[in-house]
C-alpha positions in Angstrom: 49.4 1.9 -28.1 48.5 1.6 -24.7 51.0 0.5 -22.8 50.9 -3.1 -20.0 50.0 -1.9 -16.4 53.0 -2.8 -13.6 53.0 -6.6 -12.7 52.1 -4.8 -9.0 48.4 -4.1 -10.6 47.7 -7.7 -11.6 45.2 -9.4 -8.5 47.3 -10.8 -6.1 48.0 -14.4 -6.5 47.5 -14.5 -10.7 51.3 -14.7 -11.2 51.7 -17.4 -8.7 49.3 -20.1 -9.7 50.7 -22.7 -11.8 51.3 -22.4 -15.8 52.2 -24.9 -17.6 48.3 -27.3 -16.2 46.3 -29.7 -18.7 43.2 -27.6 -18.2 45.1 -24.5 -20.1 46.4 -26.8 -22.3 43.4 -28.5 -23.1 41.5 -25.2 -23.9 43.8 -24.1 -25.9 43.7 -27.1 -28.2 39.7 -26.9 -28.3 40.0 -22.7 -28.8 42.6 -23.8 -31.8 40.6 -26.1 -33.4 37.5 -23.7 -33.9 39.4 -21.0 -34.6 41.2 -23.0 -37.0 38.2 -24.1 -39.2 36.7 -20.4 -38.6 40.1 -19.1 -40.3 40.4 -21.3 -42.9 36.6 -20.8 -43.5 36.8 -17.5 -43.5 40.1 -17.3 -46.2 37.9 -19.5 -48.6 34.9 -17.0 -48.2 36.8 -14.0 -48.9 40.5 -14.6 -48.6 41.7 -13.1 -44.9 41.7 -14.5 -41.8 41.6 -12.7 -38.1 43.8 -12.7 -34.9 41.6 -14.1 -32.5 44.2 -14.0 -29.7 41.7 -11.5 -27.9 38.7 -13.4 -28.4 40.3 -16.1 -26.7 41.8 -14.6 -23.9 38.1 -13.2 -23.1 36.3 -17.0 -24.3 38.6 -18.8 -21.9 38.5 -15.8 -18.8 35.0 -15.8 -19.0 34.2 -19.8 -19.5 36.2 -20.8 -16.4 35.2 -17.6 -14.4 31.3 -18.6 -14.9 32.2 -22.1 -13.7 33.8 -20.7 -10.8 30.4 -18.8 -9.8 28.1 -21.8 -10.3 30.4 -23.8 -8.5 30.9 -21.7 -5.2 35.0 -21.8 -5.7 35.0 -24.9 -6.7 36.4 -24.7 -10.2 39.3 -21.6 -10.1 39.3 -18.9 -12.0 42.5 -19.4 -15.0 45.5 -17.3 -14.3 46.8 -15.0 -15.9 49.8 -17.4 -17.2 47.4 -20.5 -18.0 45.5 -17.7 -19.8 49.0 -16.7 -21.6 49.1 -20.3 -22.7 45.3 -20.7 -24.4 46.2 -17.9 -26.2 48.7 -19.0 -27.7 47.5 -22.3 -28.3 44.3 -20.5 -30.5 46.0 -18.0 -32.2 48.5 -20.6 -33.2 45.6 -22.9 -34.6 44.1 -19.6 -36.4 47.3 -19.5 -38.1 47.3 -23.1 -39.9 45.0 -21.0 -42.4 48.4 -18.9 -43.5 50.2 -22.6 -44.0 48.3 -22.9 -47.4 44.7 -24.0 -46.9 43.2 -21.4 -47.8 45.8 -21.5 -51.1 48.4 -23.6 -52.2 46.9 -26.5 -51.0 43.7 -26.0 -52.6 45.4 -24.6 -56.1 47.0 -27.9 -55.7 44.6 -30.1 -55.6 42.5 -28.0 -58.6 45.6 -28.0 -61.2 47.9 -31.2 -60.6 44.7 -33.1 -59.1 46.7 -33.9 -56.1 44.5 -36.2 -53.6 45.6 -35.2 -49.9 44.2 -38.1 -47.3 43.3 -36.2 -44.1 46.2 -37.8 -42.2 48.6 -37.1 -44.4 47.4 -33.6 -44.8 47.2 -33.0 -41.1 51.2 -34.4 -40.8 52.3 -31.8 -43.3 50.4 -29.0 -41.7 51.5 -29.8 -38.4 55.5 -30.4 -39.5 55.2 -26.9 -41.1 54.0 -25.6 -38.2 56.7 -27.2 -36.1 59.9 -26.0 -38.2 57.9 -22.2 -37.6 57.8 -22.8 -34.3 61.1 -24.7 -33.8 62.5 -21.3 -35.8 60.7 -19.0 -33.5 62.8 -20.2 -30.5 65.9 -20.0 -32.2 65.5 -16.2 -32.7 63.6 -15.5 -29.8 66.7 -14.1 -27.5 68.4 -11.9 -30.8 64.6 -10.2 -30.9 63.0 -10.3 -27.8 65.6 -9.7 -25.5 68.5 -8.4 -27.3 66.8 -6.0 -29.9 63.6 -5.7 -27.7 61.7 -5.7 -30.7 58.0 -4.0 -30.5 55.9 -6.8 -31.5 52.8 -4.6 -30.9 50.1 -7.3 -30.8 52.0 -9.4 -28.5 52.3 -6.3 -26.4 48.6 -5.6 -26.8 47.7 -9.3 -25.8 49.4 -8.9 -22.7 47.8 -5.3 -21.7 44.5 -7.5 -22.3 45.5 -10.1 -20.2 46.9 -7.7 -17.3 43.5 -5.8 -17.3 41.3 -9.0 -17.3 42.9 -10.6 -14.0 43.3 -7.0 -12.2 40.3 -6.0 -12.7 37.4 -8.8 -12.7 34.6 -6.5 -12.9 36.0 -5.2 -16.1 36.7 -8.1 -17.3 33.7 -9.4 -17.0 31.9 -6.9 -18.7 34.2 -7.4 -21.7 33.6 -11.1 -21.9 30.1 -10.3 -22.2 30.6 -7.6 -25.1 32.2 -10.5 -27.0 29.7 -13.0 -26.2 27.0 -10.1 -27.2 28.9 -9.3 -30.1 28.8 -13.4 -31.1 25.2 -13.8 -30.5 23.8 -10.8 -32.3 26.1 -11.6 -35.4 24.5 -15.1 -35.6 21.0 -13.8 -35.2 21.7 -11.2 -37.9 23.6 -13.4 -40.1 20.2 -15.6 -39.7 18.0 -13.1 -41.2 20.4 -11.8 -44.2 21.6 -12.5 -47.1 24.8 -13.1 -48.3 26.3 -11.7 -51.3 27.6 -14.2 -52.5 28.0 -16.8 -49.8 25.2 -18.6 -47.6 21.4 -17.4 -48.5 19.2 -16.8 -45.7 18.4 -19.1 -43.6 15.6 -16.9 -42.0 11.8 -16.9 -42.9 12.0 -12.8 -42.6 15.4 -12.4 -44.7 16.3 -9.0 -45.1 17.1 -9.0 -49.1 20.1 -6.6 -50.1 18.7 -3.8 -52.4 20.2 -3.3 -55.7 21.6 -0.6 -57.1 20.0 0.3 -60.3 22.1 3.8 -61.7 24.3 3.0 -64.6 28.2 2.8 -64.9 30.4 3.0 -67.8 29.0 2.1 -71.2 25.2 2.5 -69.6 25.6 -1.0 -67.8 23.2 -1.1 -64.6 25.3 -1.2 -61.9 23.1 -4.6 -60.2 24.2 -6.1 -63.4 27.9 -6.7 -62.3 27.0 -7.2 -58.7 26.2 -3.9 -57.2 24.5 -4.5 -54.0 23.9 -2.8 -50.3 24.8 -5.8 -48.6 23.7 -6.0 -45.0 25.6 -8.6 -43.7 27.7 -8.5 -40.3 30.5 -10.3 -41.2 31.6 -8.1 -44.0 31.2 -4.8 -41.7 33.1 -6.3 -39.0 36.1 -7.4 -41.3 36.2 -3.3 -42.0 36.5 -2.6 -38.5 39.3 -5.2 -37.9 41.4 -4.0 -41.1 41.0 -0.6 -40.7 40.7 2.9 -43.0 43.0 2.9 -45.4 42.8 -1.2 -46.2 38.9 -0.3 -46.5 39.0 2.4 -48.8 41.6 0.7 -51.0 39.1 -2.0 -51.5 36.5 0.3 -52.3 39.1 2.4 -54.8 39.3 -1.3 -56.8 36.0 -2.3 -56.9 35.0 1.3 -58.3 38.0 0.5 -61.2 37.1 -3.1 -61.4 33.7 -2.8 -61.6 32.5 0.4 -61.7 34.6 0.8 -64.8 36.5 -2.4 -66.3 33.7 -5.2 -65.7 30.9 -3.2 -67.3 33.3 -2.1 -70.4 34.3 -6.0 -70.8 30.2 -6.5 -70.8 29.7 -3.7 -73.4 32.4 -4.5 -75.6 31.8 -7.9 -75.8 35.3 -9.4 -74.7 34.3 -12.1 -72.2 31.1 -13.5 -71.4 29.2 -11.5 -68.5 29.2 -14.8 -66.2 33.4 -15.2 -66.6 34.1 -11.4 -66.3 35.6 -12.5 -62.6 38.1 -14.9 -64.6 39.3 -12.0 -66.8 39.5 -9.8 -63.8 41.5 -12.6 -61.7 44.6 -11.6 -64.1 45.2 -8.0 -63.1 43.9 -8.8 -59.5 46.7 -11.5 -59.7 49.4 -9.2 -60.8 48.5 -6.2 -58.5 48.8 -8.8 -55.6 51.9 -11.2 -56.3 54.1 -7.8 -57.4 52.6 -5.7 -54.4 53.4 -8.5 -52.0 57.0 -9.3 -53.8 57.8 -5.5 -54.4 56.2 -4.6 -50.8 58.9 -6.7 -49.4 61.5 -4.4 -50.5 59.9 -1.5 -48.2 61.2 -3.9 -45.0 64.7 -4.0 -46.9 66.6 -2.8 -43.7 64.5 -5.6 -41.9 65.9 -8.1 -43.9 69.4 -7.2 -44.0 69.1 -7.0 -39.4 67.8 -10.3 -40.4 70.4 -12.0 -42.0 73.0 -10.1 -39.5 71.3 -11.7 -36.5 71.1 -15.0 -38.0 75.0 -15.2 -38.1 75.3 -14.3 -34.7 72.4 -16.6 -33.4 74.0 -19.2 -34.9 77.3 -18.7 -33.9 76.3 -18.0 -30.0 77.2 -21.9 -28.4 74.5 -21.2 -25.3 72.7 -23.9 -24.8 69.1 -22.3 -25.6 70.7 -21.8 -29.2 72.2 -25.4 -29.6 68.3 -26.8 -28.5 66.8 -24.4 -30.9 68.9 -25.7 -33.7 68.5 -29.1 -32.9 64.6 -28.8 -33.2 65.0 -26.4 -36.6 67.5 -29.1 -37.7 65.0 -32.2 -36.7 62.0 -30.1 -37.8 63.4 -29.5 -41.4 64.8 -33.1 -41.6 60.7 -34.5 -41.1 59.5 -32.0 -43.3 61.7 -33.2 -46.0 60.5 -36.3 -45.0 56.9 -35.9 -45.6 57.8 -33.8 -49.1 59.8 -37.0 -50.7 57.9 -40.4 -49.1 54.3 -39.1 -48.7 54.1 -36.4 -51.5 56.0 -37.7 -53.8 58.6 -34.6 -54.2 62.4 -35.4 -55.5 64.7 -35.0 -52.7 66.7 -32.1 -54.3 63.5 -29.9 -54.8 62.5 -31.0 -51.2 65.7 -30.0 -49.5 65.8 -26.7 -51.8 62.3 -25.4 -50.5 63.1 -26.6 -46.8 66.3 -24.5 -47.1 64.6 -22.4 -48.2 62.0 -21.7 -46.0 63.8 -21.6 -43.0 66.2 -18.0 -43.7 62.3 -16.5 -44.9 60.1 -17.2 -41.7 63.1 -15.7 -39.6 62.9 -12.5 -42.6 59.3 -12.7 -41.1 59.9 -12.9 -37.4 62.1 -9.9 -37.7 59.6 -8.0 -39.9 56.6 -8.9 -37.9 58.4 -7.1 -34.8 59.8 -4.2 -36.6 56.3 -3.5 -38.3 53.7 -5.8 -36.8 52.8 -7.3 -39.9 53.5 -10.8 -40.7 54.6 -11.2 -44.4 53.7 -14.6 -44.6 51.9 -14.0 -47.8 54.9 -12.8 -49.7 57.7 -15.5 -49.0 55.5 -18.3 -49.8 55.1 -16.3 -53.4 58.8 -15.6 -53.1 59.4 -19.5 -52.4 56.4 -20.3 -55.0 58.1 -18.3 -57.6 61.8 -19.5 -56.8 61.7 -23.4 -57.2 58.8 -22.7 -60.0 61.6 -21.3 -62.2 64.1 -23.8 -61.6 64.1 -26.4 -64.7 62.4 -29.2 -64.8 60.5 -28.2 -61.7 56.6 -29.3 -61.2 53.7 -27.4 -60.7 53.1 -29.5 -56.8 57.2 -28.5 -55.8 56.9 -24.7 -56.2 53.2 -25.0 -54.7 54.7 -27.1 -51.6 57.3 -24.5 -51.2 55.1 -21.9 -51.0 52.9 -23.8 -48.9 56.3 -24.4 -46.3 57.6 -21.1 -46.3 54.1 -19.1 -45.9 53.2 -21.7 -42.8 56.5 -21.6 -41.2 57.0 -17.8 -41.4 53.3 -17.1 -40.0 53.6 -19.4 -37.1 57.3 -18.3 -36.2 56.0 -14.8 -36.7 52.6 -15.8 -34.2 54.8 -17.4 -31.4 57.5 -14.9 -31.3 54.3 -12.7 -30.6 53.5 -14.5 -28.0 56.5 -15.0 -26.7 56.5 -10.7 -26.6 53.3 -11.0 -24.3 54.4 -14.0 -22.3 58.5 -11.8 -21.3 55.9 -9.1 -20.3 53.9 -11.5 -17.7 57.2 -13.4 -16.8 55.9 -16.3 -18.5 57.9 -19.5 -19.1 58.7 -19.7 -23.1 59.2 -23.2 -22.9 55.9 -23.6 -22.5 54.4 -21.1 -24.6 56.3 -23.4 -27.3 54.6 -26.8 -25.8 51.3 -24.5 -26.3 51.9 -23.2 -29.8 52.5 -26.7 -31.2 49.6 -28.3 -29.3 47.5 -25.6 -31.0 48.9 -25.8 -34.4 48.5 -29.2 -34.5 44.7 -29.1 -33.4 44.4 -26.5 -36.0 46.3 -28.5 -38.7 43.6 -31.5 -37.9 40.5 -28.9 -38.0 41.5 -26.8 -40.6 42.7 -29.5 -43.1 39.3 -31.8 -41.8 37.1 -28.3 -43.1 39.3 -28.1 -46.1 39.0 -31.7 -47.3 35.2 -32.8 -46.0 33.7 -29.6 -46.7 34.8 -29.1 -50.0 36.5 -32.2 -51.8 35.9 -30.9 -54.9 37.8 -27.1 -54.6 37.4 -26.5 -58.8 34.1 -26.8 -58.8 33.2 -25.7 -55.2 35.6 -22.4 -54.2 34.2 -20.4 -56.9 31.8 -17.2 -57.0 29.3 -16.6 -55.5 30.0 -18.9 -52.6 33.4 -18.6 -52.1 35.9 -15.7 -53.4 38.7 -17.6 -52.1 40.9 -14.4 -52.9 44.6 -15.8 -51.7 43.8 -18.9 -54.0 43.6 -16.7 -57.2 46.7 -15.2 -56.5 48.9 -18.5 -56.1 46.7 -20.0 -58.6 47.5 -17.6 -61.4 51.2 -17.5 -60.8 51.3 -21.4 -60.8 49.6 -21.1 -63.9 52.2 -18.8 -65.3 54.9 -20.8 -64.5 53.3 -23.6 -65.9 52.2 -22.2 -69.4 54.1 -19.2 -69.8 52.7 -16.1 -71.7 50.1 -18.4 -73.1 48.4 -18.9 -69.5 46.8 -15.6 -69.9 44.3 -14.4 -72.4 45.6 -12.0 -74.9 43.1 -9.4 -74.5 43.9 -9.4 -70.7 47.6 -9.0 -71.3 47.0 -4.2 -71.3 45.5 -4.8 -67.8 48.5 -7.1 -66.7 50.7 -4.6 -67.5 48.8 -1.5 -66.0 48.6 -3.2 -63.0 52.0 -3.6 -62.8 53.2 -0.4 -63.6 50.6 1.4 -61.2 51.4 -1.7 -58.6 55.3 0.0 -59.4 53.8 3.5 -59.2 52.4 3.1 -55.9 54.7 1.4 -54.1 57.5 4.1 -55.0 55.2 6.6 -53.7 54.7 5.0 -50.5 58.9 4.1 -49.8 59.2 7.8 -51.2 57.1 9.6 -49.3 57.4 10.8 -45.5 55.8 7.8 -43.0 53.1 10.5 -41.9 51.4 10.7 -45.8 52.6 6.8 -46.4 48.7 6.1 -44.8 47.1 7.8 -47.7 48.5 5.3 -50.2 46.3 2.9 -51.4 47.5 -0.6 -50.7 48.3 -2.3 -54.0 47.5 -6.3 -52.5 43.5 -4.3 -51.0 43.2 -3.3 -54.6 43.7 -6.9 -56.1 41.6 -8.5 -53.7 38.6 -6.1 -54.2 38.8 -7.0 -57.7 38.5 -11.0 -57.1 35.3 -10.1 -54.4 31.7 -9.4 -55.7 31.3 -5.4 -55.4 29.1 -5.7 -52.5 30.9 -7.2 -50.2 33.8 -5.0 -50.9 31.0 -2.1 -50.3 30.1 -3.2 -46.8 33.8 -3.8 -45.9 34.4 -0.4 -46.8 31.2 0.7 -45.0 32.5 -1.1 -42.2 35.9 0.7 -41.9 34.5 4.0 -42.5 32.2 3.5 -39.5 34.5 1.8 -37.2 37.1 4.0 -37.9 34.6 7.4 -37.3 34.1 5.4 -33.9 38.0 5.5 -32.9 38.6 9.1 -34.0 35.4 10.1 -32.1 35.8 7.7 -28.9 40.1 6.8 -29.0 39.7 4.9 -25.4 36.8 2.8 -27.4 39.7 1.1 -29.0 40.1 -2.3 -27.7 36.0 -2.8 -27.2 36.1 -2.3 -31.1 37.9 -4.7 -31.5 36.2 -7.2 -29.2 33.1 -6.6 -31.0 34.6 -7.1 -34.4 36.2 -9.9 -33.1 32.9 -11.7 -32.0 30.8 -10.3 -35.4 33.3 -12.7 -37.1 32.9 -15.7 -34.7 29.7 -15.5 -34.8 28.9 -15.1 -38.0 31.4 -17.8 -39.4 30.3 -20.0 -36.7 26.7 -19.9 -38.0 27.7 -20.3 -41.7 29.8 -23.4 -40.3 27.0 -24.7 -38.5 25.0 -23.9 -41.5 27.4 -25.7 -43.9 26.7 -28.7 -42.1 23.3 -29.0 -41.6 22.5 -28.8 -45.5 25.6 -31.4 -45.7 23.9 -33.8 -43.6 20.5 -33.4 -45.2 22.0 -33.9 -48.8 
């Protein structure tokens, strides 16, 4: 990775303006919010969201250095610390979607009928967010100073930042990639069709060809979805997820359907329009065990975890006796909000709060050892954990997944930040004050998109609109809990347990073998999710990857424009579908 140029290199006087102004502040919070809705948007569509820390950086550089020009000077340029700040505010608002929008909240609301008022729903979003945070600063010395922890997108946020305010030209031209890069996508996304999500809005749409040779059992492969999509969005989620995340997908949807889907058909078993139901089971199973299991691959993490916990806890500085006073205040409201405006016993409440806090510091550490943010797999762990505690309901083990996944993501997200912001010599106090002004905007905006956009989720986040990918997952296993062996059809029950043996089987290889060959595993929790999408979206995602990735290997100092452009495909794109949402909800 490349490495942040000396503090010497950054233009003189960026270092010196003030930090902590209402004008970063206040972009932030508007960044959040939009990245918010595009996130949790985006997770309904097809089940990931992005890190738009970049995008922002660039947005917010390029916004205020544009008004400098037209005003002759007299609206500054943004430091390089205010800049620090909005990007932390919007990557904090893109990470509301990880709190359980695009999930547990919405599983929710389909199986215990659950009605979430958007006040109430923004509270528990934003009190989530706040224990993540509050948590964040309680570790933040043990892993950022003592351990020095890599946090390599924090690190890569502030070489981005250092090489936008040292070098303007530069900068400049990459603020206009990403504006170039969000134009074109809405212009394409204008003229094509989705597979599966918006049709085209365009009086010239470009139609995605079908693919007419036959699979197993002499089932025409445009039967079960088979499609060349040529859609932006898809291609740039390749480039931003990479090779071997691509190719897994495309490994699934060649089993799924390319081989399972068009034998189901054949055979009779289930009905050609609910083959994605019967498909959801093993799709389930290969992503709650990959992400449980896959946890076990961080083992050492978690155990340096647990070690610097103790002594965190233990240290009496005053940094450490504030943190735990917000973790402590924090976890107080969010038991709160789980007993009076929920409706959650006070045992179950405290349990999952308790819960919840020792898991997003599992993910703090794990997110700086490997760069990944597990936030996914504790809120199963926590799902699975109160859901098999007696007498339990279906809405406590969905909260507790819903409190763990949000606080380990945005404790993970800050203490990224906070990386970038020792690099710059940024104050962390306020990068703190900015992350919870951005979650909150995003707990508003995303919760707002969630509840006006779709208010009736059962009916709604289904095929071929919405995949909604991490809400099968959590769905599933709340159904499981709920009903037992019975939840899941009997003729489904050999592909259950395939999928967990080969989920078993490739997760050995992959702790087994030496890091170098660990690449050329296929990701288990890939596989699932290309099961739940409609074949041609996996296809372009895969297409995507290939070609992006041909692009690094060719071009390796092309890196960081890649991801700019994928970056704005995704805004763009999203944006229009957004924008696109609304006008057909307005002319209903």
């Amino acid at each position: 990775m490349t490495q942040p140029i000396r503090a010497a290199e950054v233009r003189s006087g960026a270092t010196d303006r003030p930090e902590g102004t209402f004008r970063a502040y206040a972009i932030g919070v508007v960044l959040a919010a939009l990245f918010a809705a595009c996130n949790v948007y985006l997770g309904l569509k097809i089940g990931v969201i992005a890190n738009l820390s970049i995008p922002a950086t660039l947005l917010a550089f390029g916004a205020l250095r544009s008004a400098n020009l037209a005003t002759r000077g007299a609206i500054r340029d943004l430091g390089i610390l205010e800049n620090n700040l909005v990007q932390a505010a919007a990557s904090a608002g893109g990470s509301v979607a990880s709190a359980g929008l695009i999930s547990s909240v919405p599983a929710m609301i389909i199986l215990t009928g659950t009605q979430f008022s958007w006040p109430t729903l923004t509270l528990w979003m934003a009190v989530i967010s706040g224990l993540g945070v509050s948590i964040a600063m309680l570790v933040r010395r043990p892993l950022i100073e003592s351990d020095g922890l890599v946090f390599a997108p924090g690190v890569a946020c502030a070489t981005t930042l250092q090489h936008l305010h040292a070098r303007e030209r530069g900068a400049s031209g990459q603020s206009v990639l990403l504006v170039g890069a969000i134009v074109f996508a809405t212009i394409l996304t204008y003229f094509t069709a989705a597979p599966g999500g918006v049709p085209a809005a365009g009086p010239w749409h470009l139609p995605a060809p079908s693919l007419t040779f036959a699979l197993a059992g002499g089932v025409i492969a445009a039967s079960v979805g088979w499609k060349l999509a040529i859609e932006p969005l898809y291609f740039a989620i390749g480039g931003l997820v990479g090779l071997r995340v691509g190719l897994s997908m495309l490994i699934g949807a060649v089993i799924a359907h390319g081989a399972i889907a068009p034998w189901l058909v054949k055979q009779g078993i289930t009905e050609q329009r609910l083959r994605g139901d019967w498909l959801s089971w093993p799709a389930s199973t290969l992503i709650v065990v990959g992400s449980l299991f896959g946890l076990l691959s961080a083992s050492a993490a978690i155990r340096r975890s647990f070690r610097q916990a103790s002594t965190s806890t233990s240290n009496s500085s005053g940094e450490t006796a504030f943190a735990l006073g917000w973790v402590g205040a924090a976890s107080l409201i969010a038991i709160a909000v789980q007993v009076f405006a929920l409706g959650i016993s006070p045992l179950l409440a405290v349990l999952a709060t308790l819960l919840a806090v020792p898991l997003a510091m599992i993910a703090g550490r794990v997110a700086g050892e490997t760069s990944l943010t597990p936030s996914g797999p504790v809120s199963k762990l926590s799902q699975i954990a109160i859901g098999l505690l007696p007498q339990a309901p279906t809405q406590a083990s969905l909260l507790s997944a819903n409190i763990a996944g949000g606080a380990a993501a945005q404790c993970a997200d800050l203490l990224h930040d906070l990386k970038c912001g020792a690099i710059l010599g940024a104050n962390w106090r306020h990068q703190a004050i900015s992350q919870f002004l951005g979650a909150c905007a995003g707990a508003a905006a995303g919760s707002a998109l969630l509840l006006f956009r779709f208010p009736n989720p059962a009916a709604e986040l289904v095929p071929p609109n919405f995949q909604a990918a991490a809400l099968v997952g959590v769905k599933r296993t709340a159904e499981f809990l709920m009903s037992g062996k019975a939840a899941i059809p009997d003729s489904a029950w050999p592909a259950v347990e395939i999928a967990a043996v080969a989920t078993l089987v490739l997760l050995a290889a992959e702790s087994l073998l030496p890091s170098r060959w660990r690449q050329f595993v296929p990701s288990t929790v890939s596989i699932g999710f290309a099961f739940i999408l409609p074949p041609a979206a996996t296809l372009a995602i895969a297409c995507g990857a290939v070609l992006f990735g041909a692009v690094r290997v060719a071009r390796p100092t092309s890196a960081n424009a890649l991801i700019i452009v994928c970056s704005g495909i995704v805004v763009g794109a999203v944006l229009f579908e957004l924008g696109y949402d609304a006008v057909k909800v307005l002319w209903r």
